[in-house]
C-alpha positions as CSV (number, residue, x, y, z in Angstrom):
1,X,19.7,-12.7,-37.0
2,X,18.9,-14.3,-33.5
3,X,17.3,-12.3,-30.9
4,X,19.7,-10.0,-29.2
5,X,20.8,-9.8,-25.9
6,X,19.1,-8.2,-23.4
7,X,20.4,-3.9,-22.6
8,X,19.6,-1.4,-20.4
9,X,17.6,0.3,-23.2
10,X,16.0,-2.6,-25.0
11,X,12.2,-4.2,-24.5
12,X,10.7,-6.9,-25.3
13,X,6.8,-7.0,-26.2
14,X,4.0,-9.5,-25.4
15,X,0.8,-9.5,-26.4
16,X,-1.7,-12.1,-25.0
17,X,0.4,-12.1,-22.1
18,X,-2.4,-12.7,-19.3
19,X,-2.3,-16.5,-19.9
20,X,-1.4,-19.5,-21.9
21,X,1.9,-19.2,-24.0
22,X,1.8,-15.4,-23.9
23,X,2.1,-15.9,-20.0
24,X,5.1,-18.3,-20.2
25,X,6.9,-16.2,-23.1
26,X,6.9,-13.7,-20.6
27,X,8.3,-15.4,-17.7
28,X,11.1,-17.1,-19.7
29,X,12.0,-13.8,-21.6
30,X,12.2,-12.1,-17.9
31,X,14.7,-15.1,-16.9
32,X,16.7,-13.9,-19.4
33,X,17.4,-11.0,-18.2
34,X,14.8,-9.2,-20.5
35,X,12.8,-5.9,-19.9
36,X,9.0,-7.1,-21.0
37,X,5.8,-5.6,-21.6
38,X,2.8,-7.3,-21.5
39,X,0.1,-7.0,-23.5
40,X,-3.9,-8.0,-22.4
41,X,-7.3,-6.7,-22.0
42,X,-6.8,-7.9,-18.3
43,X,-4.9,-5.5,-16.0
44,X,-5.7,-7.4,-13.0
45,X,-4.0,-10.5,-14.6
46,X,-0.8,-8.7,-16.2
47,X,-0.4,-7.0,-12.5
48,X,-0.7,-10.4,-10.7
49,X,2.3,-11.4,-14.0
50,X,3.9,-8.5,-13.2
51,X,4.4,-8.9,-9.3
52,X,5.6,-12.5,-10.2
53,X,8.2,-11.2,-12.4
54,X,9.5,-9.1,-9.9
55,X,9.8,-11.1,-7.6
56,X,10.9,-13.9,-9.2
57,X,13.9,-12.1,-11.5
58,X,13.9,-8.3,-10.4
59,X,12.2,-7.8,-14.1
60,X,11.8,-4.5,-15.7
61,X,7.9,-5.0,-16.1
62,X,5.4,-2.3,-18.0
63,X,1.9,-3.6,-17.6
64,X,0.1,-2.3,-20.6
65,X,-3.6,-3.2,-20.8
66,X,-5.1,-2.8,-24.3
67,X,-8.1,-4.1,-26.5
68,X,-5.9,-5.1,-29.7
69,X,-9.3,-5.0,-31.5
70,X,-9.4,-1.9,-30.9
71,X,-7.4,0.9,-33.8
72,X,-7.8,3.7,-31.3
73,X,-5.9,1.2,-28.6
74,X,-3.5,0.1,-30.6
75,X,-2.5,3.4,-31.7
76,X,-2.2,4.5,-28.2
77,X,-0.4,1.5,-27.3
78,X,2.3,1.9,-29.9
79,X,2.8,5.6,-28.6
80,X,3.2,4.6,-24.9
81,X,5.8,2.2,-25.6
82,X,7.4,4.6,-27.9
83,X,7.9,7.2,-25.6
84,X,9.1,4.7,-22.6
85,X,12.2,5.2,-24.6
86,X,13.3,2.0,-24.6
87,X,13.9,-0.2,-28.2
88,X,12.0,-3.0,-28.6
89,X,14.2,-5.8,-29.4
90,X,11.8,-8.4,-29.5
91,X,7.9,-8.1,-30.7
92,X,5.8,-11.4,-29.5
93,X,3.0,-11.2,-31.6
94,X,0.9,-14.3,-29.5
95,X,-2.8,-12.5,-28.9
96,X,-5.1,-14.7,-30.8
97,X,-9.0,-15.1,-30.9
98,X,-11.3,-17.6,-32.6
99,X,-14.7,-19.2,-32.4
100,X,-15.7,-22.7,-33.2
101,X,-19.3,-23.3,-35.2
102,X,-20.7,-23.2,-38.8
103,X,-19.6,-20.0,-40.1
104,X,-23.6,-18.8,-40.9
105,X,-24.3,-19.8,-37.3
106,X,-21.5,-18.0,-35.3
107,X,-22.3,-14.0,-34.4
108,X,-20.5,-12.0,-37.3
109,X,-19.0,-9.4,-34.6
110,X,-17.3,-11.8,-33.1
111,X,-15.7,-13.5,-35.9
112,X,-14.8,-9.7,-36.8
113,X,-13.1,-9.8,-33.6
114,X,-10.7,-12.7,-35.0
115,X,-9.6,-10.7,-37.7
116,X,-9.0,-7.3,-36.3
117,X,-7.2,-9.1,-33.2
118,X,-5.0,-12.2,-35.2
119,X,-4.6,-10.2,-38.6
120,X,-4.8,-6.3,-38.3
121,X,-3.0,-6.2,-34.8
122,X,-0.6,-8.0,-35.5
123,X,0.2,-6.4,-39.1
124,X,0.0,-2.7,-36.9
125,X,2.5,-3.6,-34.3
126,X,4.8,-5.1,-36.8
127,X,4.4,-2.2,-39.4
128,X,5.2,-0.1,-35.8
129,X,8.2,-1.3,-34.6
130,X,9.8,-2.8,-37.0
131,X,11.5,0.4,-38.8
132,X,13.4,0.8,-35.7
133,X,14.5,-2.4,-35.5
134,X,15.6,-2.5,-39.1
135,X,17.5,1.3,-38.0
136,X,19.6,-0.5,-35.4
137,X,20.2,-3.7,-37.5
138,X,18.6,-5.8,-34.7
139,X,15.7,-7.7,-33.7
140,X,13.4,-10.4,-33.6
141,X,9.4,-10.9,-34.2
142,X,7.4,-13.8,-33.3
143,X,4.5,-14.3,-34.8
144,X,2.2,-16.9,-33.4
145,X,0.3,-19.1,-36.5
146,X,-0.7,-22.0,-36.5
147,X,-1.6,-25.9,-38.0
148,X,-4.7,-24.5,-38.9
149,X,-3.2,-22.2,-41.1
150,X,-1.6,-24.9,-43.5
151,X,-5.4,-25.9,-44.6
152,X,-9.3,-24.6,-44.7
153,X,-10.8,-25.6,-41.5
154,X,-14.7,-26.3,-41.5
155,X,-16.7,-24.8,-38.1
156,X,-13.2,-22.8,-38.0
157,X,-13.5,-21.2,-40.9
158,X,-12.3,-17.7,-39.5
159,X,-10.0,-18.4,-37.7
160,X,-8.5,-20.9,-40.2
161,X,-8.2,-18.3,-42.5
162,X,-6.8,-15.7,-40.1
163,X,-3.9,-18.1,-39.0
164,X,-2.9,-18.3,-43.2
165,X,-2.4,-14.9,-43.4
166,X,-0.1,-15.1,-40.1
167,X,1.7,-18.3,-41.4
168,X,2.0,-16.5,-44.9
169,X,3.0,-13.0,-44.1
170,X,5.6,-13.8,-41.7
171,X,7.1,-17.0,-43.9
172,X,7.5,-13.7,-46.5
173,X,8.5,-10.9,-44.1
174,X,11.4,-13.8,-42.8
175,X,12.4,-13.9,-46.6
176,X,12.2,-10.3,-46.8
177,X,14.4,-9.0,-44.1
178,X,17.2,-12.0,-45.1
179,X,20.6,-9.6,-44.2
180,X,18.9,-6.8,-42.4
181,X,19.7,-8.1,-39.0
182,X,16.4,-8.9,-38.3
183,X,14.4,-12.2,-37.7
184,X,10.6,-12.7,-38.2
185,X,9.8,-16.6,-36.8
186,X,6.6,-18.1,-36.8
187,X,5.0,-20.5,-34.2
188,X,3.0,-23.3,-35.8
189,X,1.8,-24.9,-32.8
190,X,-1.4,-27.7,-32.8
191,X,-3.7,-28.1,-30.0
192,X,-2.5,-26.1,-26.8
193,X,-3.9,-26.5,-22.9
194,X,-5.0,-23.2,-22.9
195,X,-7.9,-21.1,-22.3
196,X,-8.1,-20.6,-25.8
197,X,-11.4,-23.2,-26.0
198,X,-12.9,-21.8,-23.1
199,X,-12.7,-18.4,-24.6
200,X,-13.7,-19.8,-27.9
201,X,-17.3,-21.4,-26.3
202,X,-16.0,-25.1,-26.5
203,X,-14.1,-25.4,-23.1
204,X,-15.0,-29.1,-23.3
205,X,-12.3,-29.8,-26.4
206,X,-9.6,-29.0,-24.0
207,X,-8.0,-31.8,-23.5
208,X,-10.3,-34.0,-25.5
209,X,-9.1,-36.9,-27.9
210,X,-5.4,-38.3,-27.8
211,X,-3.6,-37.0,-25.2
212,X,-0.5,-37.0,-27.2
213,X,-1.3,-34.4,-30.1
214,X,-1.8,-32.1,-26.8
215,X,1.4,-29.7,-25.9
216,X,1.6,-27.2,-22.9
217,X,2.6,-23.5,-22.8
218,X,5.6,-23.9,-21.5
219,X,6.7,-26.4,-24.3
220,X,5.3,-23.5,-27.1
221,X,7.0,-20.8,-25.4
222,X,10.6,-22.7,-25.3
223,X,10.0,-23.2,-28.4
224,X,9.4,-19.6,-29.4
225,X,12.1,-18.5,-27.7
226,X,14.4,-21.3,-29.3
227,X,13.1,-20.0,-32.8
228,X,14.2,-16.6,-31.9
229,X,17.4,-17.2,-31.0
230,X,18.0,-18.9,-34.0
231,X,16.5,-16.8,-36.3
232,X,14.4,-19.3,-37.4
233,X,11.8,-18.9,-40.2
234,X,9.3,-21.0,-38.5
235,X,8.7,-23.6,-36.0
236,X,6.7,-26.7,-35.5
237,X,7.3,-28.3,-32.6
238,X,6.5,-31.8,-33.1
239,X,6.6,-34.3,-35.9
240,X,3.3,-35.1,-35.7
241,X,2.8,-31.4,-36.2
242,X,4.8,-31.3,-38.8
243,X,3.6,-34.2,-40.5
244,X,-0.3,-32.1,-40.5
245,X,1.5,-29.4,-42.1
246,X,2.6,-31.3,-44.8
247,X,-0.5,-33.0,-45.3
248,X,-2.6,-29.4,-45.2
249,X,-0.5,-28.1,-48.1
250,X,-0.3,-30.9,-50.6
251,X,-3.3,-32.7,-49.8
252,X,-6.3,-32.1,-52.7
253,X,-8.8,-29.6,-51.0
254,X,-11.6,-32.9,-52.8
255,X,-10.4,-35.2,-49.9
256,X,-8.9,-32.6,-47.3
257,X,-12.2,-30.7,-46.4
258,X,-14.7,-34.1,-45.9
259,X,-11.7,-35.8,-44.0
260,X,-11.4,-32.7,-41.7
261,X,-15.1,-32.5,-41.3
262,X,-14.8,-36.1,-40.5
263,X,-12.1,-35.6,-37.8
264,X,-14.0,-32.2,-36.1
265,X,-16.8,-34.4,-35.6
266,X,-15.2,-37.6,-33.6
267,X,-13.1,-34.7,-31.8
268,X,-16.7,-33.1,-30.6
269,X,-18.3,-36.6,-30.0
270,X,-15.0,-37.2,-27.9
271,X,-15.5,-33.9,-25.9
272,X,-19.0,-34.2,-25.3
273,X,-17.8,-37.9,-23.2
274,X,-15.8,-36.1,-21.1
């Protein structure tokens, strides 16, 4: 079932929304005609989103700081949208986290931080809202995965691993609500302009290396919303893309992992040029 129509009573959520494709789901949800809520640790950057939405499409905006690494937080958030009395028609799981480095070198509380924000955060908010959905017989999630999840990543190992679990759980949870009226799509995107690097201590990889394996927000978030209203299971927005994904699945791990390792390192020679 596609995503519905917006209504007077229905929400969609964002998390991640203070930037990158979170930031763009938003404003293209809001040009919809969609009540959002957006989701960061960043209130001065949702309230600078929020005026914009305003202003720009007379948007129904809650601005809804929150820590998703955080139970106590999330717990509180799921409350405060709960009693907003509005349904949330569509859940945009985008919030991700990850660092780049041999796994024995990288601080292990941040690298906790990866799971409790791209694994347990999104399972809560989807174990949250969907019952109601799944009461009305409407309703879409997006999940955001990605290529990395389709293969073990060396000096990603984390994050690699976290993005499996999203790829996997929502390719099942798609299966699982088949004739419920609700949709769970997954976004499979590559290498995105984002500040994702610079959060992730490697703001030099932005951009680095072929300029045509790199894709922009706005391209992953018209492709989210595409997915959505479709229904879609997942979506991979490129052939190259999809060609990686292929190759992550079926390729033996014996020539996988050294070619990868291979790869990361002309991709950090190619950064450290620029």
């Amino acid at each position: 079932m596609p995503l519905p129509s917006p209504t007077e009573d229905s929400l969609c959520l964002v998390t991640g929304a203070s930037s990158g494709t979170g930031a763009e789901l938003a404003r293209r949800l809001a040009a919809r005609g969609h009540a959002v809520a957006i989701v960061a640790r960043r209130r001065e950057l949702l309230d600078a989103l929020a005026d914009e939405l305003r202003d720009a499409h007379g948007a129904r905006v809650d601005v809804r700081p929150c820590d998703l690494a955080d139970v106590a937080a999330r717990a509180q958030l799921v409350k405060d949208i709960e009693a907003d009395g509005r349904f949330v028609v569509g859940l945009c799981n985008v919030a991700g986290v990850g660092m780049f480095g041999r796994f024995h070198r990288l601080d292990a509380e941040r690298e906790r931080q990866t799971v409790l924000v791209n694994i347990e955060a999104l399972f809560d908010l989807t174990t949250a809202f969907l019952p109601a959905m799944l009461s009305r017989g409407t309703g879409a999630i997006l999940n955001v995965g990605s290529l990395a999840g389709f293969q073990p990543l060396p000096t990603n190992v984390t994050y690699s691993a976290s993005k499996a679990f999203v790829n996997s759980f929502s390719e099942g949870l798609h299966a699982d609500l088949a004739g419920s009226g609700v949709s769970c799509t997954v976004l499979c995107p590559g290498p995105v302009k984002t500040g994702f690097f610079h959060a992730a201590g490697v703001p030099k990889w932005r951009g680095a290396g072929p300029s045509f394996v790199w894709a922009s927000p706005t391209e992953m978030a018209e492709s989210s919303i595409d997915g959505m209203l479709a229904g879609k299971r997942m979506v991979i927005p490129r052939f190259a893309w999809r060609v990686t994904a292929v190759g992550g699945r079926v390729a033996p791990r014996s020539v996988l992992l050294p070619t990868v390792r291979w790869f990361i390192d002309r991709w950090v020679a190619a950064s450290n040029r620029t």
